[in-house]
C-alpha positions as MATLAB code, in Angstrom:
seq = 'XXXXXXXXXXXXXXXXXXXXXXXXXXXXXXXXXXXXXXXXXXXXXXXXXXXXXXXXXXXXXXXXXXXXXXXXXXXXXXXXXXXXXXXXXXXXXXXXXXXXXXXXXXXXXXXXXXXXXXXXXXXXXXXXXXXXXXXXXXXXXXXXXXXXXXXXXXXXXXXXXXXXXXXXXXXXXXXXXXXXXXXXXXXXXXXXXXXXXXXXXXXXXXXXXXXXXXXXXXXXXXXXXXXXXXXXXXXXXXXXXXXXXXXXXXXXXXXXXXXXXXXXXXXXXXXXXXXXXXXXXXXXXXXXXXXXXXXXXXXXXXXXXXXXXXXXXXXXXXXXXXXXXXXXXXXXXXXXXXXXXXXXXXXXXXXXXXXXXXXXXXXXXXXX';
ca = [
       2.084  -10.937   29.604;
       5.057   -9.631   31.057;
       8.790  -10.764   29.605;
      12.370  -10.291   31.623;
      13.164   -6.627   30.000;
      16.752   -8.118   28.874;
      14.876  -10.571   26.646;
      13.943   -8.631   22.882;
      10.204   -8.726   22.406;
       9.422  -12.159   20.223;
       7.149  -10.202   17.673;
       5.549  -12.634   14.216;
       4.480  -10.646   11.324;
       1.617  -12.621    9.509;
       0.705  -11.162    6.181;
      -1.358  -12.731    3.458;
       1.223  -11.783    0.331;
       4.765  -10.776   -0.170;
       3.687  -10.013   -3.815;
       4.351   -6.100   -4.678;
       2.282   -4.091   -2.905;
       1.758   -0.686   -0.340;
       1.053   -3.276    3.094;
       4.170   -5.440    1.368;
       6.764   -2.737    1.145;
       5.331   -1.123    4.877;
       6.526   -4.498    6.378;
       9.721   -4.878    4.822;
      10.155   -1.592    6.645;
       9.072   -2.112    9.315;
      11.205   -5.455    9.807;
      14.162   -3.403    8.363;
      14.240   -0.743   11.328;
      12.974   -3.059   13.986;
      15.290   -5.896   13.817;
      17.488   -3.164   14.362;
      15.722   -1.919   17.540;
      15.738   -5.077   19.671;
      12.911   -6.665   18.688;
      13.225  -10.375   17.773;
      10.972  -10.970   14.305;
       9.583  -13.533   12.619;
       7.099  -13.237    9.211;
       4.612  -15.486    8.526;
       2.551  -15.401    5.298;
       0.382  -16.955    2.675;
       1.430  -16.248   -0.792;
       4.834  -16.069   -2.384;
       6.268  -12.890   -3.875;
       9.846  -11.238   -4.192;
       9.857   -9.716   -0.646;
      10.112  -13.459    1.265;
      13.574  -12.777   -0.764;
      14.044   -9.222    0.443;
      13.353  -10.129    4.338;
      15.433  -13.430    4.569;
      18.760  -10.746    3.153;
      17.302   -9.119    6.349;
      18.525  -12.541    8.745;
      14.646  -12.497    9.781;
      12.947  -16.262    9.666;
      10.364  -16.226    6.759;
       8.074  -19.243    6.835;
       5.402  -19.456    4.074;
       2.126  -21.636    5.627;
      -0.364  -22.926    3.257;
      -3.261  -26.225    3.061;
      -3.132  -29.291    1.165;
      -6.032  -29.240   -1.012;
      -6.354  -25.487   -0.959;
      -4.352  -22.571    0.406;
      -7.141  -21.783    3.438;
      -8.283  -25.652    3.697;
      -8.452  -27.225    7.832;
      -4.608  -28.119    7.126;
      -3.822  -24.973    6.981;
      -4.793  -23.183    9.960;
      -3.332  -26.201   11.559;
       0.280  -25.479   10.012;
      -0.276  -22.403   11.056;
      -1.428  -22.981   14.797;
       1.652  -25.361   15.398;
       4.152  -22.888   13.340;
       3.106  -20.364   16.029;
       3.095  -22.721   19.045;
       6.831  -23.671   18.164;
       8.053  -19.687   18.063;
       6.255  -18.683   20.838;
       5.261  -15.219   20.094;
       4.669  -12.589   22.817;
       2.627  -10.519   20.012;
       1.284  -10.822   16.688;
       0.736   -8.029   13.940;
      -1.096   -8.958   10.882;
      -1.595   -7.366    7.440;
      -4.182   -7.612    5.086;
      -7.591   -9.329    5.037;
      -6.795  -13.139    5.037;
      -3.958  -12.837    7.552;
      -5.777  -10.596    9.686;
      -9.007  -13.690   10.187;
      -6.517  -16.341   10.949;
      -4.815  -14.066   13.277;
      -7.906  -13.162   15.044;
      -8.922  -17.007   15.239;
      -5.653  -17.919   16.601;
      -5.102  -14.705   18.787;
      -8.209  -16.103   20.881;
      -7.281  -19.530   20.948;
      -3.505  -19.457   22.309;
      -4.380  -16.409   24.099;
      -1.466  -14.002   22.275;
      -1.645  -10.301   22.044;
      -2.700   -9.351   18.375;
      -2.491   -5.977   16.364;
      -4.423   -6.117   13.149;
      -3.510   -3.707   10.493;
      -6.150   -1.510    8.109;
      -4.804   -0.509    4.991;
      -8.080   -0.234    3.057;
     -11.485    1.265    3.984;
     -13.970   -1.661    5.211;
     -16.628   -0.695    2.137;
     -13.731   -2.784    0.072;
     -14.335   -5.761    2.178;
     -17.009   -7.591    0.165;
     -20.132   -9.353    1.763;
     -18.343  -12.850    2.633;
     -15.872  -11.329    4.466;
     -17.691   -8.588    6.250;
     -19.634  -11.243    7.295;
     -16.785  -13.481    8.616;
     -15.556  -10.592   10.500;
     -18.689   -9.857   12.043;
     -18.301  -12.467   14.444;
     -13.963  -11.998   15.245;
     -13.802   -8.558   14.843;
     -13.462   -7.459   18.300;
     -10.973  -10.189   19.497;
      -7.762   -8.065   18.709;
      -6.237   -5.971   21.650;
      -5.865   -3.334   19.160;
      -5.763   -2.232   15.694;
      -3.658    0.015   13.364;
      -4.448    2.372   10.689;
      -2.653    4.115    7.540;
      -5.066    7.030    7.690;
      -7.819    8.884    9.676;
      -9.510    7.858    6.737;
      -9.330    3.990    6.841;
     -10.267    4.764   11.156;
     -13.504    6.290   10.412;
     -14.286    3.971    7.699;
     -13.999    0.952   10.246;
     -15.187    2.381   13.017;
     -18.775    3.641   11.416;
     -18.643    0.043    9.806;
     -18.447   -1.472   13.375;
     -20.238    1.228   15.368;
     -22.329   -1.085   16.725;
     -19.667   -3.513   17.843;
     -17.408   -2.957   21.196;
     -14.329   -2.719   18.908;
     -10.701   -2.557   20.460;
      -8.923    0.887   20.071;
      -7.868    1.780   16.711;
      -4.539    3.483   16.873;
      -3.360    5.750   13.610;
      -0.009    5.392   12.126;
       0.612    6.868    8.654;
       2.810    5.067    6.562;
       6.615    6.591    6.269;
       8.818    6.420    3.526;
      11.742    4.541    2.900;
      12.815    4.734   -0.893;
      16.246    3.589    0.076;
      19.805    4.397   -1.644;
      20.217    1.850   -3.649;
      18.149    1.700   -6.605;
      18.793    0.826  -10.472;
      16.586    4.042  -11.908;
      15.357    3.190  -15.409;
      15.587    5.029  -18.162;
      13.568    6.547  -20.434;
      15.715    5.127  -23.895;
      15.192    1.408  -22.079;
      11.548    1.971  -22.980;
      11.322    3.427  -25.956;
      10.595    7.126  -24.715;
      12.219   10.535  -25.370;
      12.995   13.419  -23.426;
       9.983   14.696  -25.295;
       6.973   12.692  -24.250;
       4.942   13.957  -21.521;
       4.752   10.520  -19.174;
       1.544   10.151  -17.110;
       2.581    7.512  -14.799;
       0.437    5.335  -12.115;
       0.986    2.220  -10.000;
      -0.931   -0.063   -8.439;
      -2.688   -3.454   -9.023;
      -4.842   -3.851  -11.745;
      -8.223   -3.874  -10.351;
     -11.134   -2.259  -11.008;
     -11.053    0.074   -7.446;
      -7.979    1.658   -8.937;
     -10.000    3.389  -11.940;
      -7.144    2.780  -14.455;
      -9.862    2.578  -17.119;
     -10.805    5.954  -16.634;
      -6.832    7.085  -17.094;
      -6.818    5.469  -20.466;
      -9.645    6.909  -21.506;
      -8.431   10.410  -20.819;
      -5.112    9.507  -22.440;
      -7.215    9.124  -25.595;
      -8.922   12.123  -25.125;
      -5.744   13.823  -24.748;
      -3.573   12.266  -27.335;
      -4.900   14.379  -30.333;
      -3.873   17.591  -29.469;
      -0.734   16.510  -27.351;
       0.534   13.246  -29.074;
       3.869   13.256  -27.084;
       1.797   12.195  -23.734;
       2.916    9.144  -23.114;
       0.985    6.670  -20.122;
       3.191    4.156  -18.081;
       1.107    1.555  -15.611;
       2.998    0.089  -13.526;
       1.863   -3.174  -11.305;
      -0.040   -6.335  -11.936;
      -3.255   -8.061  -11.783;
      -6.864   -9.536  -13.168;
      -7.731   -6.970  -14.966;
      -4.325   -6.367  -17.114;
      -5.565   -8.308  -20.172;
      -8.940   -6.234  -19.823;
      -6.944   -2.636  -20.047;
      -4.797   -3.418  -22.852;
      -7.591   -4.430  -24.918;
      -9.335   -0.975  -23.804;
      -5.805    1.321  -24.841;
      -6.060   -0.887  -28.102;
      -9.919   -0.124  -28.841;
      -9.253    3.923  -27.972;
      -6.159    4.209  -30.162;
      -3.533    4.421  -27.909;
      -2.213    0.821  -27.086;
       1.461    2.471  -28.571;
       1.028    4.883  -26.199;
       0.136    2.944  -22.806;
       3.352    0.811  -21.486;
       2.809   -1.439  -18.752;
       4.815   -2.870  -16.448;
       4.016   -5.524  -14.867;
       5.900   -7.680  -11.635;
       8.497   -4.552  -11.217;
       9.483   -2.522   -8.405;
       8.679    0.805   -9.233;
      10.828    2.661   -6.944;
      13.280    2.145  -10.753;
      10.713    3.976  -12.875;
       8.900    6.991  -10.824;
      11.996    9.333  -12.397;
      10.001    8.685  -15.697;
       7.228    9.880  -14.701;
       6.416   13.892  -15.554;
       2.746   13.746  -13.388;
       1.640   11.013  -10.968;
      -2.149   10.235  -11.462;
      -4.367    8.406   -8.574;
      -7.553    7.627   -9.664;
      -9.226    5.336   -7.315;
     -12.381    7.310   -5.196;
     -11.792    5.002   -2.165;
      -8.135    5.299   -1.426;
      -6.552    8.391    1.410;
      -3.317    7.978    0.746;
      -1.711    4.799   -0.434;
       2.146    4.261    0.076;
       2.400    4.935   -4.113;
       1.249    8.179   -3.769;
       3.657    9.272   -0.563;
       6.705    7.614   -3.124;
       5.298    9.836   -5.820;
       5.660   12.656   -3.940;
       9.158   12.040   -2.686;
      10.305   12.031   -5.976;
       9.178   15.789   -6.565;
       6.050   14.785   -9.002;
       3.095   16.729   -8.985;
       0.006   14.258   -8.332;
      -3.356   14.495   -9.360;
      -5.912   12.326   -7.127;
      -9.570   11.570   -7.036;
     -11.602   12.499   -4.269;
     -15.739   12.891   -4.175;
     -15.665   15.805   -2.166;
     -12.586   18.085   -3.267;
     -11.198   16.944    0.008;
      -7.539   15.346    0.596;
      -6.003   14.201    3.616;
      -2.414   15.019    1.735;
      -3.200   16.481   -1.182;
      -4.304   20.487   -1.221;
      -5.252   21.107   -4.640;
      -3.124   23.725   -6.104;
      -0.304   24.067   -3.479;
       1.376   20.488   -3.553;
      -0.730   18.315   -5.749;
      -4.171   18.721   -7.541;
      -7.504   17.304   -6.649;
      -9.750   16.365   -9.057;
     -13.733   15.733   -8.220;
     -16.372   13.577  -10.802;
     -17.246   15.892  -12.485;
     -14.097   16.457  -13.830;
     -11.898   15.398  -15.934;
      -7.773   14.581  -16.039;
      -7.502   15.584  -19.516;
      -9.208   19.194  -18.270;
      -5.500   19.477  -16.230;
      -2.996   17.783  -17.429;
      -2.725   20.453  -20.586;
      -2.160   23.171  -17.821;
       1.211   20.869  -16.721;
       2.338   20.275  -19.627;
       2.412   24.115  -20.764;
       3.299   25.650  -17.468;
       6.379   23.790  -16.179;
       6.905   26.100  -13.044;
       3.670   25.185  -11.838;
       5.029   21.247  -12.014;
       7.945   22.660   -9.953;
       6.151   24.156   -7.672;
       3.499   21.540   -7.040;
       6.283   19.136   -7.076;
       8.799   20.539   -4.077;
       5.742   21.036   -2.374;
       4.811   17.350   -2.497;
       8.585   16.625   -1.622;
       8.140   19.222    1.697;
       5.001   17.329    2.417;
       6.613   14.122    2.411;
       9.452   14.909    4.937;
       7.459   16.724    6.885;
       4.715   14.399    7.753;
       5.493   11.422    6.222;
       8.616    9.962    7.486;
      10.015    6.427    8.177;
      11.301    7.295   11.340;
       7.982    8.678   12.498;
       6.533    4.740   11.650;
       8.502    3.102   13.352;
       8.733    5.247   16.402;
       5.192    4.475   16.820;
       4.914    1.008   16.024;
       7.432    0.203   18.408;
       5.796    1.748   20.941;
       2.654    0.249   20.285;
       4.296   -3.370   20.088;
       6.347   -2.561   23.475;
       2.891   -1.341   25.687;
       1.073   -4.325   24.197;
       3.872   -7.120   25.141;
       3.537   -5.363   28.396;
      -0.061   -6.281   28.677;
];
């Protein structure tokens, strides 16, 4: 499909959610910069959050498409196939699971360029919808990934399907100027407490479970350690009742429907838990603040993270409480570990890097 190169490339976003989230925050971004760059942008999505607010403030059309009797009933995908026939897209990116299957359906049937985006390994997929995608997975002209990581992942998944390129494009950071930081009086805590902070939807991948539980096993000797969880979720009921049975429910703070760009300044150490997970956006905006991270892999192997120079990795077999004692004694090491991260960051992490290379990719595929 070839345009008249005067004319700004008509690009639709389609996303499932504009709750909080890591795919969320990498489209406000990415709309951010681009609208800037000549593209002409539309976002479609599914469920209602607080960033349909932050992208309208953008001047970008935000349409929000769902069925009568239920969200993914026949009604919808026709809402959907008519919204899209009356913008007239010369490409289509989606983001995250739901939005990329109607965007594969629809990509085939009005013949429109689609990118689908990865932001999770395909093990995280389930059964119903690895088996939905069996059948749709290779209709996309290409695909994009946050990590080598999430590539490999699909492509062994798929290895035995004739899959469209997957292109790699780690997420960049934009943290933005403008930010009301909380502080640490606004929550009850001193300059005193050691905070162990993590973000991320409450779900059981994340492991937060497993951070309470060290917090307990910590809290005798070092009863200034203070945990603040930040995001929302199923499974917030489930860990408050677990801090309460271990002792430490005045110790755990959650926060829940917040951005928490405000709160990472609280944090002393940044703990990622979840097995399954490279390197989420919440771990690249840890690390821009200058926190020293601890992460979960099986292996001992990072794709950011090198234990001991800018962040720690911690394996199965052990344990968070075997490591945070060594930050909380030695507080050079936490400055060390923590410019490190920041270095990291810059280096190979940057916003301007993203959107260099999705615009690219979005320009050679209108060109198609």
């Amino acid at each position: 499909m070839k345009n008249n190169k005067s004319k700004p490339i008509r690009l639709v976003h389609i996303i499932s959610s504009l709750k909080i989230g890591g795919a969320e925050n990498v489209l406000v971004s990415l709309v951010d910069r681009l609208h800037k760059n000549g593209f002409e942008q539309h976002v479609i999505y599914f469920y209602d959050g607080p960033h349909a607010k932050r992208i309208c403030e953008l001047g970008v059309p935000v349409y929000q498409v769902k069925g009568v009797l239920s969200l993914y009933d026949p009604i919808f995908f026709l809402r959907l196939f008519l919204l899209l026939k009356k913008i007239k897209p010369d490409c289509l990116h989606t983001l995250l699971w739901a939005a990329n299957f109607a965007g594969r359906l629809l990509s085939f049937v009005m013949r429109v360029p689609l990118i689908c985006g990865l932001h999770n390994v395909s093990e995280l997929n389930g059964r119903i919808r690895t088996m939905l995608d069996r059948f749709i997975v290779a209709i996309p002209s290409s695909y994009i990934a946050i990590s080598d990581g999430v590539k490999k992942s699909f492509c062994q998944y798929w290895q035995n399907k004739d899959v469209p390129p997957v292109h790699v494009i780690r997420n960049g950071i934009d943290i933005g100027e403008k930010n009301n930081f909380v502080t640490r009086e606004q929550l009850g805590l001193t300059n005193d407490n050691f905070v162990i902070g993590s973000v991320g939807r409450f779900v059981s991948v994340k492991n937060y479970d497993l951070i309470i539980e060290q917090v307990a096993l910590l809290h005798g000797k070092y009863s200034h350690v203070r945990l603040l969880l930040i995001g929302t979720g199923p499974q917030e009921g489930e860990l408050r009742q677990r801090a309460k049975d271990l002792g430490v429910s005045n110790e755990t703070i959650f926060i829940t429907g917040k951005n928490a760009i405000s709160y990472y300044p609280l944090f002393d150490c940044f703990v990622l838990a979840s097995y399954v997970e490279d390197h989420p956006l919440v771990l690249l905006e840890a690390m821009h603040f200058g926190l020293p991270c601890i992460v979960s892999s099986n292996d001992a192997q990072h794709p950011v993270i090198t234990s001991g120079v800018n962040g720690i990795v911690v394996t199965p077999d052990q344990s968070f409480a075997q490591l945070i004692p060594t930050l909380i004694e030695e507080p050079d090491l936490v400055k060390s570990l923590g410019n490190k991260a920041l270095s990291t960051v810059k280096k190979e992490f940057s916003i301007e890097n993203m959107i260099s290379n999705y615009s690219k990719l979005f320009s050679k595929l209108n060109k198609i």
